[in-house]
C-alpha positions in Angstrom: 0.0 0.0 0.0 1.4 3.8 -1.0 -1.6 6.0 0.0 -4.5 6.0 1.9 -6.4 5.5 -1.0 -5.1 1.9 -0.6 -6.1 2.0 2.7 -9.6 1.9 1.8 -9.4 -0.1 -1.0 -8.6 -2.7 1.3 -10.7 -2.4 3.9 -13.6 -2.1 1.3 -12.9 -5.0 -0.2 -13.1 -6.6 3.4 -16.3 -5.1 4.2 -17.9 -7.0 1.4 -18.0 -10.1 3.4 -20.5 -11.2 5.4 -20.0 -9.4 9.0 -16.4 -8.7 8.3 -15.3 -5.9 9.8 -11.6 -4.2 9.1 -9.3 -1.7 10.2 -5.4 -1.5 8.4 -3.0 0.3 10.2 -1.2 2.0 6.3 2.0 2.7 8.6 2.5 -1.2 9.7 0.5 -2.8 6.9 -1.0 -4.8 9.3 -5.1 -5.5 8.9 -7.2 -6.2 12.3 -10.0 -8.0 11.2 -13.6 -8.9 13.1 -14.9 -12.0 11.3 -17.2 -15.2 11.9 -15.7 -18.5 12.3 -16.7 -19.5 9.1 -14.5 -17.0 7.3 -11.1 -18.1 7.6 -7.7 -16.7 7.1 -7.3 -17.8 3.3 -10.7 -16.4 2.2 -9.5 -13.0 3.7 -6.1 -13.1 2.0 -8.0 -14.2 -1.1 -10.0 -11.1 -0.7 -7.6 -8.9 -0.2 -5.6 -9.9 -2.9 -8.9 -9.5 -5.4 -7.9 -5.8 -4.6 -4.7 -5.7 -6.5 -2.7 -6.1 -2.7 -0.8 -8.9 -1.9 -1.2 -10.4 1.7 -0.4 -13.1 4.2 -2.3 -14.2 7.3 0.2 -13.3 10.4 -0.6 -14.7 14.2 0.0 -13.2 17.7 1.1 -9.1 17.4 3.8 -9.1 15.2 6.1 -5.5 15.8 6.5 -4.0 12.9 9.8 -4.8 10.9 12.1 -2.3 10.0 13.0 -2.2 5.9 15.8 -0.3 5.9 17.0 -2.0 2.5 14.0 -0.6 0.6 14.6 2.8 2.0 18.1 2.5 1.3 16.6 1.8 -2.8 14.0 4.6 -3.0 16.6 7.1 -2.0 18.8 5.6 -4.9 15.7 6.2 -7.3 15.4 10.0 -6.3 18.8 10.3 -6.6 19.6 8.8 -10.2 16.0 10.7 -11.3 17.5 13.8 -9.8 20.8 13.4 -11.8 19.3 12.4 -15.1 16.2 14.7 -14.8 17.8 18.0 -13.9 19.9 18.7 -17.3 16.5 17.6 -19.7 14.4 21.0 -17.3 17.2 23.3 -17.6 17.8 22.4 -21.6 13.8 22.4 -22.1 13.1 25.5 -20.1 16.7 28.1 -20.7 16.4 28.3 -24.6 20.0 30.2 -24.4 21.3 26.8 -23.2 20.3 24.4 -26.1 22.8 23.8 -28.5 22.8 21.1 -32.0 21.1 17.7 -31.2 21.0 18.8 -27.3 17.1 17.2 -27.9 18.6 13.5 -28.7 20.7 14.0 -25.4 17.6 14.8 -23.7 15.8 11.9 -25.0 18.6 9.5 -23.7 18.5 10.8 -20.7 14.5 11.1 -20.3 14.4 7.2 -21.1 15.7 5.9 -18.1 13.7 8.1 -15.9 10.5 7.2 -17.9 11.3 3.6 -18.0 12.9 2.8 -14.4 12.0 5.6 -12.5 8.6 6.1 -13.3 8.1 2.2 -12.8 6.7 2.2 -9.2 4.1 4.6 -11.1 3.5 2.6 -14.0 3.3 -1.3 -11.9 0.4 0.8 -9.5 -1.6 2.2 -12.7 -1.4 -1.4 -14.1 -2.3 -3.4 -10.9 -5.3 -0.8 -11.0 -6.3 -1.5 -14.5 -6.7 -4.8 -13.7 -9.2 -4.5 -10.5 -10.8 -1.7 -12.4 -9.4 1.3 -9.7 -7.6 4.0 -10.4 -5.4 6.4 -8.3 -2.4 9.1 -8.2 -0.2 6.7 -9.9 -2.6 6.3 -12.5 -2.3 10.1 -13.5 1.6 9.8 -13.4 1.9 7.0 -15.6 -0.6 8.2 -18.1 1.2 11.8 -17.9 4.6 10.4 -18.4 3.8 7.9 -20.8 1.8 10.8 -22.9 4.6 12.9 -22.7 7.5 10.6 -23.5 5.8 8.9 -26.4 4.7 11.7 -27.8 8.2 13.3 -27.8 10.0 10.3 -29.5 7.4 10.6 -32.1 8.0 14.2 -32.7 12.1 13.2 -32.7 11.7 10.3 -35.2 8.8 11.4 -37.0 7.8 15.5 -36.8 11.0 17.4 -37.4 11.5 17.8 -33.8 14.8 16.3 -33.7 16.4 18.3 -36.8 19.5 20.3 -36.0 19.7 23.7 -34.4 15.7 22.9 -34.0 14.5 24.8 -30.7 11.5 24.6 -29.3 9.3 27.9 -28.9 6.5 28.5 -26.3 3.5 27.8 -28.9 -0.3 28.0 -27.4 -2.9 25.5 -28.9 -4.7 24.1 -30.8 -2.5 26.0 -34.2 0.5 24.3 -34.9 1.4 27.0 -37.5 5.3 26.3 -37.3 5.1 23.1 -38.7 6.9 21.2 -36.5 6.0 18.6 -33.6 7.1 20.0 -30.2 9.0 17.7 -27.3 7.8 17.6 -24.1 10.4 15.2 -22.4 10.7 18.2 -19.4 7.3 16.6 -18.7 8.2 13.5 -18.5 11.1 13.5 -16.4 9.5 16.4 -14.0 6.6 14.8 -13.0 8.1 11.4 -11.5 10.8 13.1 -9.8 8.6 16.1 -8.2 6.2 13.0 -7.0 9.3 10.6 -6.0 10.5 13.6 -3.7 7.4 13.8 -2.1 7.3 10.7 -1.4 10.8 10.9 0.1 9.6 14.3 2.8 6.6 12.3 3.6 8.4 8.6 4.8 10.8 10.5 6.0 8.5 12.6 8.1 6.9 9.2 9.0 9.6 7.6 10.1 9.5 5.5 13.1 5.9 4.4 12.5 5.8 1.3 14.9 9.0 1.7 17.2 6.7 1.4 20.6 5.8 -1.9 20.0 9.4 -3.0 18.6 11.1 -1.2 22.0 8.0 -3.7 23.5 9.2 -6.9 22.2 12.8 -6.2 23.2 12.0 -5.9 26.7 11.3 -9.6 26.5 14.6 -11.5 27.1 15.3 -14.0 24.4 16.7 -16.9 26.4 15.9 -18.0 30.3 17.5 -20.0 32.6 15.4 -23.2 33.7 15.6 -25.0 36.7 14.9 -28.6 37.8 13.6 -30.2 40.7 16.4 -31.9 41.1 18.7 -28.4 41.1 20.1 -28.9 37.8 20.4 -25.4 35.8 20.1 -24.9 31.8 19.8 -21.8 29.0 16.7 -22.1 26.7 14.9 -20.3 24.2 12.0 -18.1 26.2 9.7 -19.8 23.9 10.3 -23.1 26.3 9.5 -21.3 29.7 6.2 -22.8 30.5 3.6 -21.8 33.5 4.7 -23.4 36.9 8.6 -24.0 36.0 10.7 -22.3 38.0 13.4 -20.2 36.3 16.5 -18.3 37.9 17.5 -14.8 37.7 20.6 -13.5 38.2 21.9 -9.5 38.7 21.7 -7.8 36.0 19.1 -10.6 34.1 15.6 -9.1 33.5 12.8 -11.4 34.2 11.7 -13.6 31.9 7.6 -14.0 32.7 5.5 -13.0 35.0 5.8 -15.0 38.2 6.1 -15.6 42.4 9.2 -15.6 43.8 10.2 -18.9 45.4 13.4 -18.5 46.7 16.1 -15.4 46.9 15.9 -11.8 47.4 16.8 -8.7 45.5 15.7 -5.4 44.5 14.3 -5.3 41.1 14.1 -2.2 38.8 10.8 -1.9 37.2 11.0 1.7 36.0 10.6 0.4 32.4 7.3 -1.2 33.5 5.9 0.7 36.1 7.3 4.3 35.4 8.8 4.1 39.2 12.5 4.9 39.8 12.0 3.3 43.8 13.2 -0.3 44.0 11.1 -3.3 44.1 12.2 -4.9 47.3 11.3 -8.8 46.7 11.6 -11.7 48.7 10.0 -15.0 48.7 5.8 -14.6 47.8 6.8 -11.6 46.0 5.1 -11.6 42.8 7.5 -10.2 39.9 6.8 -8.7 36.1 8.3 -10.1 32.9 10.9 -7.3 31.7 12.2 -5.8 35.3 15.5 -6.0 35.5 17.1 -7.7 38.9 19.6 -5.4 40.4 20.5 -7.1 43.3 20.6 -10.9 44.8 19.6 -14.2 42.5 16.1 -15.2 42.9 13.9 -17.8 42.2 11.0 -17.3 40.4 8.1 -19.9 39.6 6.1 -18.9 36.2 3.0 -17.8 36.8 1.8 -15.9 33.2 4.4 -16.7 29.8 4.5 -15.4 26.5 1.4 -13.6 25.3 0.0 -14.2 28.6 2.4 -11.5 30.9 1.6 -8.2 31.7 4.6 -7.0 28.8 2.6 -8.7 25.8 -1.2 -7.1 26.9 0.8 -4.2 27.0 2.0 -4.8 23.6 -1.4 -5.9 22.8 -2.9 -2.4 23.6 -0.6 -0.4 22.0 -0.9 -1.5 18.9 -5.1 -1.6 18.9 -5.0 2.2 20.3 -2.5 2.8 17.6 -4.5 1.1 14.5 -7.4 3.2 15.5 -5.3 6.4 15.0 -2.4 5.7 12.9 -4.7 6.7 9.6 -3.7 10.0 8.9 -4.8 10.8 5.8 -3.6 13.2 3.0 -6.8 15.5 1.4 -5.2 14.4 -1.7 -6.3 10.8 -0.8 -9.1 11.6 0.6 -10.4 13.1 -2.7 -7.9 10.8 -5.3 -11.2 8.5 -5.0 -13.3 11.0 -7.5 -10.6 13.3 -8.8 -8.3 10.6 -10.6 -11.2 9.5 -12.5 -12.8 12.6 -13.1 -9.0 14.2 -14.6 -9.1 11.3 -16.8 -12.8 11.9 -18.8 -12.0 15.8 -19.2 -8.8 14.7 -20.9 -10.5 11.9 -23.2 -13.3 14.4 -23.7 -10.6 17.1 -24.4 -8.9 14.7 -27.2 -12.6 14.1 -28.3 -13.7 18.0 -28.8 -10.2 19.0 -30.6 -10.8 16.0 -32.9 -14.5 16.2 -33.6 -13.5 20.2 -34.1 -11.2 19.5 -36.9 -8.4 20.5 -35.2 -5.1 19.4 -36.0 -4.1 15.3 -33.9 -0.9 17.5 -32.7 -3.3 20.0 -31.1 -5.6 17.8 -29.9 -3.2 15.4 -28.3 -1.2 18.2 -26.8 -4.1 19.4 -25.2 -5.1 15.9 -23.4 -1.6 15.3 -22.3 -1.3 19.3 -21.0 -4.7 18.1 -18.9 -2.9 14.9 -17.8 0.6 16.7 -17.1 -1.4 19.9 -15.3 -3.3 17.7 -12.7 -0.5 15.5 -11.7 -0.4 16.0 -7.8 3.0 17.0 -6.9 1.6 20.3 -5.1 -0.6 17.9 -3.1 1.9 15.7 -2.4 4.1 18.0 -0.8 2.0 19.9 0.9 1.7 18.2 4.4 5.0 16.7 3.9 7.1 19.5 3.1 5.3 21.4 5.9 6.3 18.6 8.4 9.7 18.6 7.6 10.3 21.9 8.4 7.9 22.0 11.6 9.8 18.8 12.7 13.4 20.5 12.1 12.5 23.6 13.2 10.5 21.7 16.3 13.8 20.0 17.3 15.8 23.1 17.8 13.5 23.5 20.4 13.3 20.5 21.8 10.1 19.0 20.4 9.8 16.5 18.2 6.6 15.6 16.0 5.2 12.5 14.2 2.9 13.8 12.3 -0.5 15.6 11.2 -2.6 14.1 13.3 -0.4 15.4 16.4 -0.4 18.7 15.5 -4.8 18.9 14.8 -5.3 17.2 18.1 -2.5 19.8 19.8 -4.6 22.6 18.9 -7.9 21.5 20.9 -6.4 20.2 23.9 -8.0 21.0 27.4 -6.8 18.3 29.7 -3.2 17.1 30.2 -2.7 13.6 32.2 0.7 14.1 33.8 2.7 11.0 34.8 4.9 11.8 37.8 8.2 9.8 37.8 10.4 11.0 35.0 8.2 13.9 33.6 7.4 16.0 36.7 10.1 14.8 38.5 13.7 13.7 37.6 13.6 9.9 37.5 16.5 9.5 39.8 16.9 8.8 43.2 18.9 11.6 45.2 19.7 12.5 48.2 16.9 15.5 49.2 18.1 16.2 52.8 20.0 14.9 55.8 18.8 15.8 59.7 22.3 15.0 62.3 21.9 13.7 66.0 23.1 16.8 67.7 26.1 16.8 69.5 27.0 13.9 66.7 29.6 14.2 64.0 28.5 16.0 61.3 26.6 16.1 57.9 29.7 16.0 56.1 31.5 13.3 58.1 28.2 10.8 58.4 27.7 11.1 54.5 31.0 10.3 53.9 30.9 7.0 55.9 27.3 6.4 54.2 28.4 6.1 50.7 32.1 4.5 51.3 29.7 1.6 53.1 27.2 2.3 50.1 30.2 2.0 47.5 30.0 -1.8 47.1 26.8 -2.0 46.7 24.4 -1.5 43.8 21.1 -0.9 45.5 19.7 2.6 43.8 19.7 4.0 47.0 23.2 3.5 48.1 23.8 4.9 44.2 22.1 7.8 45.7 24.3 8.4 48.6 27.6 7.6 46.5 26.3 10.2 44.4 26.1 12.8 46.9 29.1 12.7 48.7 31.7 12.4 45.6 29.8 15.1 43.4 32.3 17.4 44.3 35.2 14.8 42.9 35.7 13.4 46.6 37.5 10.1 46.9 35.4 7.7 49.2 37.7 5.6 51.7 37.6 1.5 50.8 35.3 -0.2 53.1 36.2 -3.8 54.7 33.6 -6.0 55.9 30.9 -5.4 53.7 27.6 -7.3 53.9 24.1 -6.9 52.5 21.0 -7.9 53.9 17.9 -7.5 51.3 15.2 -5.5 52.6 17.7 -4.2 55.5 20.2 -2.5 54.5 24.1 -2.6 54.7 26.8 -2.7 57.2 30.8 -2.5 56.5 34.0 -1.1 58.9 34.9 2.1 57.2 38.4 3.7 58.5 38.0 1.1 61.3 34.5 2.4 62.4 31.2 0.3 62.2 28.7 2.0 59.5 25.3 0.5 59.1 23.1 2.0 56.4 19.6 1.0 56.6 15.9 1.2 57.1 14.4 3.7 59.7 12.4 0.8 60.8 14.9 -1.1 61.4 16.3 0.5 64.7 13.6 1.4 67.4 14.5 4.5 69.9 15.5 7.5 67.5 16.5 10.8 69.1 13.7 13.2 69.0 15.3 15.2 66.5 16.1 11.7 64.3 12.3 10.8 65.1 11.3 14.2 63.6 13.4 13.7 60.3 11.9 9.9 59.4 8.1 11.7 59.6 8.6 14.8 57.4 10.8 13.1 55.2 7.8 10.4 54.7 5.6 13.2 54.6 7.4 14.9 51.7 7.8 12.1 49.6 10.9 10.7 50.6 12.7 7.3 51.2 14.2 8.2 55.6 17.6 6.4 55.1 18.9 5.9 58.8 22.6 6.0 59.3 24.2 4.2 62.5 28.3 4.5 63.2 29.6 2.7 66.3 26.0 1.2 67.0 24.7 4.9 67.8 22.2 6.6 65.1 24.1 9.7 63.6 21.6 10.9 61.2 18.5 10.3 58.8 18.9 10.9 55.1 15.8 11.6 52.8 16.4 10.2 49.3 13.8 10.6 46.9 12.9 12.0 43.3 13.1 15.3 42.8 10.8 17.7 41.1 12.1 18.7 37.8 13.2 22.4 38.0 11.3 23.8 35.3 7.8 22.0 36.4 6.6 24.4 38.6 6.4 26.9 35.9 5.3 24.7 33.4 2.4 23.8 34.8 1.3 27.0 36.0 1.8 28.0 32.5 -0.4 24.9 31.1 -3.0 26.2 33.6 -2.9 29.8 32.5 -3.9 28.7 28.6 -6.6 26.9 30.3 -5.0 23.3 30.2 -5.8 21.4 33.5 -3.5 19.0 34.7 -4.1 16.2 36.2 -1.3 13.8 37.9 -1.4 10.2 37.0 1.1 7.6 38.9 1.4 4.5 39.8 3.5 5.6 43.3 1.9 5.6 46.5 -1.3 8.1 47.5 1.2 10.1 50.1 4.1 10.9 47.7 1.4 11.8 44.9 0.0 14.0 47.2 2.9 15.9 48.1 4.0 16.1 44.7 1.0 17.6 43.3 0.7 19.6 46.3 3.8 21.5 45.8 2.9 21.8 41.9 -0.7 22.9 43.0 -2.1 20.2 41.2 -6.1 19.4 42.3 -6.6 16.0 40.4 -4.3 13.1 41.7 -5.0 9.6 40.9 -2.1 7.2 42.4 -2.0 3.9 42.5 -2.6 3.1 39.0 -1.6 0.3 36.8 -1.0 0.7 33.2 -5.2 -0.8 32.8 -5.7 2.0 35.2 -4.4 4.5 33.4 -6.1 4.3 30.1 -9.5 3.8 31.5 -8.6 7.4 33.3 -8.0 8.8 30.2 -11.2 7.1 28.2 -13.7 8.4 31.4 -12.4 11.9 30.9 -12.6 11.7 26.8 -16.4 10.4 27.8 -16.9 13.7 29.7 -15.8 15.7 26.3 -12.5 16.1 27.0 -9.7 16.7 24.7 -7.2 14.6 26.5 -3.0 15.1 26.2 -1.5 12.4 28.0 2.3 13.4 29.6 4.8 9.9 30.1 7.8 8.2 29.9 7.6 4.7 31.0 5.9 1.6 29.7 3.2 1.6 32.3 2.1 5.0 30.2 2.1 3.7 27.0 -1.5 2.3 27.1 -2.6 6.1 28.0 -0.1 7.5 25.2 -1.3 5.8 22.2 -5.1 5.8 23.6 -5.3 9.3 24.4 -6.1 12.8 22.3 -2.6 13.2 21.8 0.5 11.0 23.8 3.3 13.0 24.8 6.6 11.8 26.1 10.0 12.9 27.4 12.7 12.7 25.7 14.5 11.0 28.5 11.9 8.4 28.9 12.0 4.7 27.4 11.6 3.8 23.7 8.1 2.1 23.8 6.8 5.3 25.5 8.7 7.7 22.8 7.5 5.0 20.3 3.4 5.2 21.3 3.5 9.0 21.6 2.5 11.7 19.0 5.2 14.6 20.1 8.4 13.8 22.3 9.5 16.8 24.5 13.6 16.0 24.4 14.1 19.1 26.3 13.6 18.5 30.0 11.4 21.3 30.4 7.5 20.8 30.4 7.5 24.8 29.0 8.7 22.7 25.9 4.6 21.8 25.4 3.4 25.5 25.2 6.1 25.9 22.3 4.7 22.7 20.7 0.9 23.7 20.8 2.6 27.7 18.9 3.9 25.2 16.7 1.6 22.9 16.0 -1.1 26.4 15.0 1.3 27.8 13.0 2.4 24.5 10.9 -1.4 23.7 10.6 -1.9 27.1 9.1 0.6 26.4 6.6 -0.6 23.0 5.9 -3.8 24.8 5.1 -2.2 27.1 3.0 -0.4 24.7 0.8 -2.8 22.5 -0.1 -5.7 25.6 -0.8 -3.0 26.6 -3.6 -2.8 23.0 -4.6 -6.1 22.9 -5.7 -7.0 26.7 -6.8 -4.1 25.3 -8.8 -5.7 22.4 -10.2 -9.2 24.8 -10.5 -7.2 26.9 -12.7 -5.3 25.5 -14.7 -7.0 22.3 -15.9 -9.5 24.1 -17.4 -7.1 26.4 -18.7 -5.3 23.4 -20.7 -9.0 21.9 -21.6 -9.3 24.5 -23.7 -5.7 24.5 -25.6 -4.4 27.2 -24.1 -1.6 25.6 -22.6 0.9 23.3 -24.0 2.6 20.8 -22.0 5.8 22.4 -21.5 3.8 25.1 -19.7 1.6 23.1 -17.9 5.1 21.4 -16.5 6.7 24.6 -15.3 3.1 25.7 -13.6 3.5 22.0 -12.4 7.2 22.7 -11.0 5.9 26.6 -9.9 3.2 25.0 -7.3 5.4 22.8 -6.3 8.0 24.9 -5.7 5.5 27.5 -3.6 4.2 24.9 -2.0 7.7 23.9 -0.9 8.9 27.9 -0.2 5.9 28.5 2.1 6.6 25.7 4.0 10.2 26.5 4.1 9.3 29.5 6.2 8.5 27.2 9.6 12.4 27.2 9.9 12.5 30.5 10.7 9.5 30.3 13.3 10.1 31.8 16.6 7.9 31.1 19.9 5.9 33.6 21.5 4.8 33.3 25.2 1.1 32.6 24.9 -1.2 35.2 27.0 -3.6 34.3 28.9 -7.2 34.0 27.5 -10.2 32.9 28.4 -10.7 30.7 25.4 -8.1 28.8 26.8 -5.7 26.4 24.3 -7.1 28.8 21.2 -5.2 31.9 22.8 -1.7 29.8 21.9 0.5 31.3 19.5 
């Protein structure tokens, strides 16, 4: 499939069966179908093939597969069509620069463009013929071929080709000079303007389908099986059945959903649950397919495998949210349905009026191939692309990155933003917030110091945290001696020949007052109270936690001002949510959620008539992100996420959204722009060569001049500059 034309070919086609009911994704080439039992696979491959589409039944959710080759080949078309087209314009259109037989060069060097080039063009018109359809590529071959074979018949046959011979601007139908004109511009200009379309808009497309791919990765592709008898061995994931027990070393990610049955670790499940916090597990603990074990070996007995785990229904959702609004759809495929068809009876009907009127077979053929050459839809198929490509560029200067059309409609009419908190409000990284001393003890500085060199051997994400703090200056951290781990404790090593245990609050009963004091308000705000003990005596309690990225604060207030409301989404705890969106001044918090969760959020307010943005940057969002109005993510977040959204933020700033929205307003506009000229363009000028008063060569430079407008206006997004919206009571209208 090329267009979405195609698109609904197919899916017509479908339709035609009994209760069948079809939606293809253009950007995967994938079909979901809804059929009765007694239509089978083969009779809807049969089906679609009736339409001129080859197809093949597929099973399970297969990601999409990357074809770099055939990119790699297109790009090698443009290019040779660029090299060999270029010289025939400039010779056809700069009379100053044709010299003795320069029209045979042109002809040798139209050929291959007509032949090769043109040939995607040509196979699409044919495989129409067949099923009785016609589209865009119908209007290109029937233009090029026009054009071509007309020209070698003016070369061989009409004096065209005699020496010195050039070839004067001449208006139809007289032919008064005798001679047969060449219009091999025309048939090297028209696949090349269309092949570069093409090019912007793939290229502006690019990336179609890299959530679910960054989905399927998570998945590791061999697991380690173990026996009742305690025997170990590697195998293929595909072997892990429900009830075997598998192992799971450091550093391993899980291979299925499961219990934990023996072992215990700390597991980091940010790319499933959003969370930067460790998973403390220990026998009994259930455990995710995908988290990745940072600590101990465990254990784990298979409880959910394959298409079954929590990863796959994931996977699963993705791609239905994403077939439902991955059809983006050009107006000149909307309209190619009746406009092909219609371009191709006025220029039968032209060649049948000149003929009928006695005018001479030159005239009247020029005429219908000037209607053919005229209507060829290069202006329309640049006009979103083009426009993309510099919103896109000029976006990522800023920091914003956009997929596509559809992004930038649905930007324009948001009202309600679902905020994730880990990783887009906050930082994503466990740090060290704040550190209350015993008084009378020995010091911030001193007890930090211990903290991390105990902390050093270990790579629990909290201990990371303290390491961090205390050598961000470039501090060397003494070696410890002694060092032992105790999952869901803490740790305990002799640093410089003192005792240092690092561990849970709750772990040692009878804190000083002031100790006491630090564990509540550091629970209170959100943060992890990290108790450090030297010489069995508490020295002080250390609040790590995520911090709230700097620029949020503003960022949502600004969102709010342009009438935006936020609302905080996250699968943490209710008491950290709240304090977050306390200090952000946020009035909707949902916590809690799972990745189910989150999406039926976002569909109850969609049900309420909202215009729902959705703000992530972990797995567990990208349910919500390909299901919502519009999916955001950050830049920072994981590929599935940045794969399932419409725009990705890379700068760390929320303000980066506001910008977006200008963007998104002012790209539309142009958009808008582009394709009104495209067809006043085709109004204009296809009557204008109905009636002979313009010859090919003309209609081919018009042809080239929309284009080239088309191309210029949307050039101008480069140069766009953000202005900080106002506020307005109309809310998101008043951006830009």
């Amino acid at each position: 499939m090329t267009c979405a034309a195609c698109v609904r070919r197919v899916e017509k086609r479908l339709a035609e069966l009994a209760d069948v009911h079809a939606t293809v994704n253009l950007a995967t080439g994938i079909a979901r179908v809804t059929h009765p039992r007694e239509t089978g696979a083969e009779d809807l491959v049969r089906q679609v093939e009736s339409a001129g589409y080859p197809a093949t039944a597929v099973g399970g959710e297969p990601a999409p597969k990357e074809t770099p080759t055939e990119g790699l080949a297109e790009r090698h078309r443009l290019a040779v069509t660029a090299v060999l087209s270029l010289p025939v314009i400039a010779l056809s259109m700069v009379p100053a620069w044709q010299f003795t037989h320069w029209q045979w060069l042109c002809f040798v060097l139209a050929a291959p463009v007509v032949v090769w080039s043109a040939h995607p063009f040509h196979a699409a018109a044919v495989r129409g013929l067949r099923h009785s359809s016609a589209s865009m590529d119908t209007l290109v071959s029937l233009g090029v071929t026009a054009s071509f074979l007309w020209s070698a018949y003016a070369l061989f046959f009409g004096g065209a080709g005699e020496p010195g011979m050039r070839m004067p601007f001449s208006f139809l139908p007289s032919a008064s000079d005798g001679v047969a004109h060449i219009y091999l511009e025309a048939a090297v200009a028209v696949p090349l303007f269309v092949l570069l379309g093409r090019a912007l808009e793939r290229r502006a497309k690019a990336g179609t389908g890299a959530a679910l791919r960054a989905l399927a990765g998570l998945a590791p592709a061999e697991v380690t099986l173990r026996a009742a008898d305690g025997t170990e061995r590697t195998a293929p994931l595909a072997e892990l059945a429900v009830g075997q027990v598998f192992v799971v070393r450091p550093g391993e990610r899980v291979a299925g959903d499961g219990v934990v049955v023996h072992g215990r670790s700390a597991l980091d499940t940010s790319l499933m649950t959003g969370e930067s916090k460790p998973v403390e597990v220990a026998p009994g603990s259930p455990v995710l397919g995908g988290a990745v074990n940072s600590g101990g070996t465990v254990r784990v007995r298979a409880t959910a495998v394959g298409s079954e785990t929590q990863l796959a229904r994931i996977a699963r959702l993705v791609a239905d949210a994403q077939a439902g609004k991955a059809r983006v759809q050009r107006v000149a495929d909307r309209v190619a349905g009746g406009f092909v068809p219609a371009v191709l009876a006025v220029a039968v009907t032209v060649l049948g009026f000149w003929t009928g009127a006695g005018a001479d077979p030159q005239a009247a053929l020029t005429a219908a191939v000037a209607v053919l050459v005229v209507a060829c839809p290069c202006a329309l198929g640049l006009a979103t692309p083009t426009a993309l490509l510099a919103a896109t560029g000029r976006g990522a200067r800023l920091g914003v990155l956009i997929s596509g059309p559809r992004a930038l409609e649905a930007l324009r009419r948001i009202d309600t933003v679902v905020l994730d908190k880990t990783g887009t409000l906050t930082t994503g990284r466990m740090t060290v917030a704040r550190c209350v001393v015993r008084e009378g003890g020995i010091g911030e500085a001193e007890v930090l110091r211990l903290a991390a060199a105990a902390e050093k051997p270990s790579e629990h994400p909290l201990g990371r945290a303290l390491v961090a703090h205390a050598t961000r200056g470039g501090e060397d951290l003494p070696e410890a001696e002694e060092f032992t781990a105790v999952p869901g404790r803490g740790v305990t090593a002799r640093v410089e020949g003192r005792k240092v245990e690092v561990c849970a609050a709750s772990a040692v009963a009878g804190l000083p007052a002031e100790l006491t004091e630090a564990v509540s308000r550091a629970e209170a705000g959100a943060l992890t109270p990290v108790l450090i003990v030297v010489d069995g005596r508490p020295e002080a309690v250390a609040g790590i936690g995520d911090a709230v990225r700097g620029g949020a604060y503003r960022a949502v207030d600004r969102l709010r001002r342009l009438g935006i409301r936020p609302v905080l989404a996250t699968g943490d705890v209710p008491g950290t949510a709240r304090a977050v969106a306390a200090g952000l001044r946020i009035e909707e918090v949902h916590a809690r959620l799972t990745p189910e969760d989150k999406a039926r959020l976002v569909a109850g307010l969609r049900a309420r008539g909202r215009r729902v943005a959705v703000v992530g940057d972990g797995v567990n969002d990208t349910i919500a992100l390909a299901s919502a109005d519009l999916g955001i993510a950050m830049g920072s977040g994981t590929d599935a996420a940045i794969g399932a959204a419409d725009i990705t933020l890379v700068r760390r700033d929320l303000a980066a959204l506001a910008d977006a929205a200008a963007l998104a307003r002012r790209t539309l506009a142009t958009i808008r722009a582009n394709l009104v000229w495209a067809f006043a363009y085709n109004a204009l000028l296809i009557p204008t060569a109905a009636t002979g008063r313009l010859n090919p060569m003309v209609a081919a430079a018009a042809m080239s001049l929309s284009s080239l407008l088309v191309v210029l206006n949307s050039l101008r997004l480069r140069a766009w500059t953000p202005v900080p919206p106002r506020p307005h009571r109309n809310g998101p209208r008043s951006i830009g």
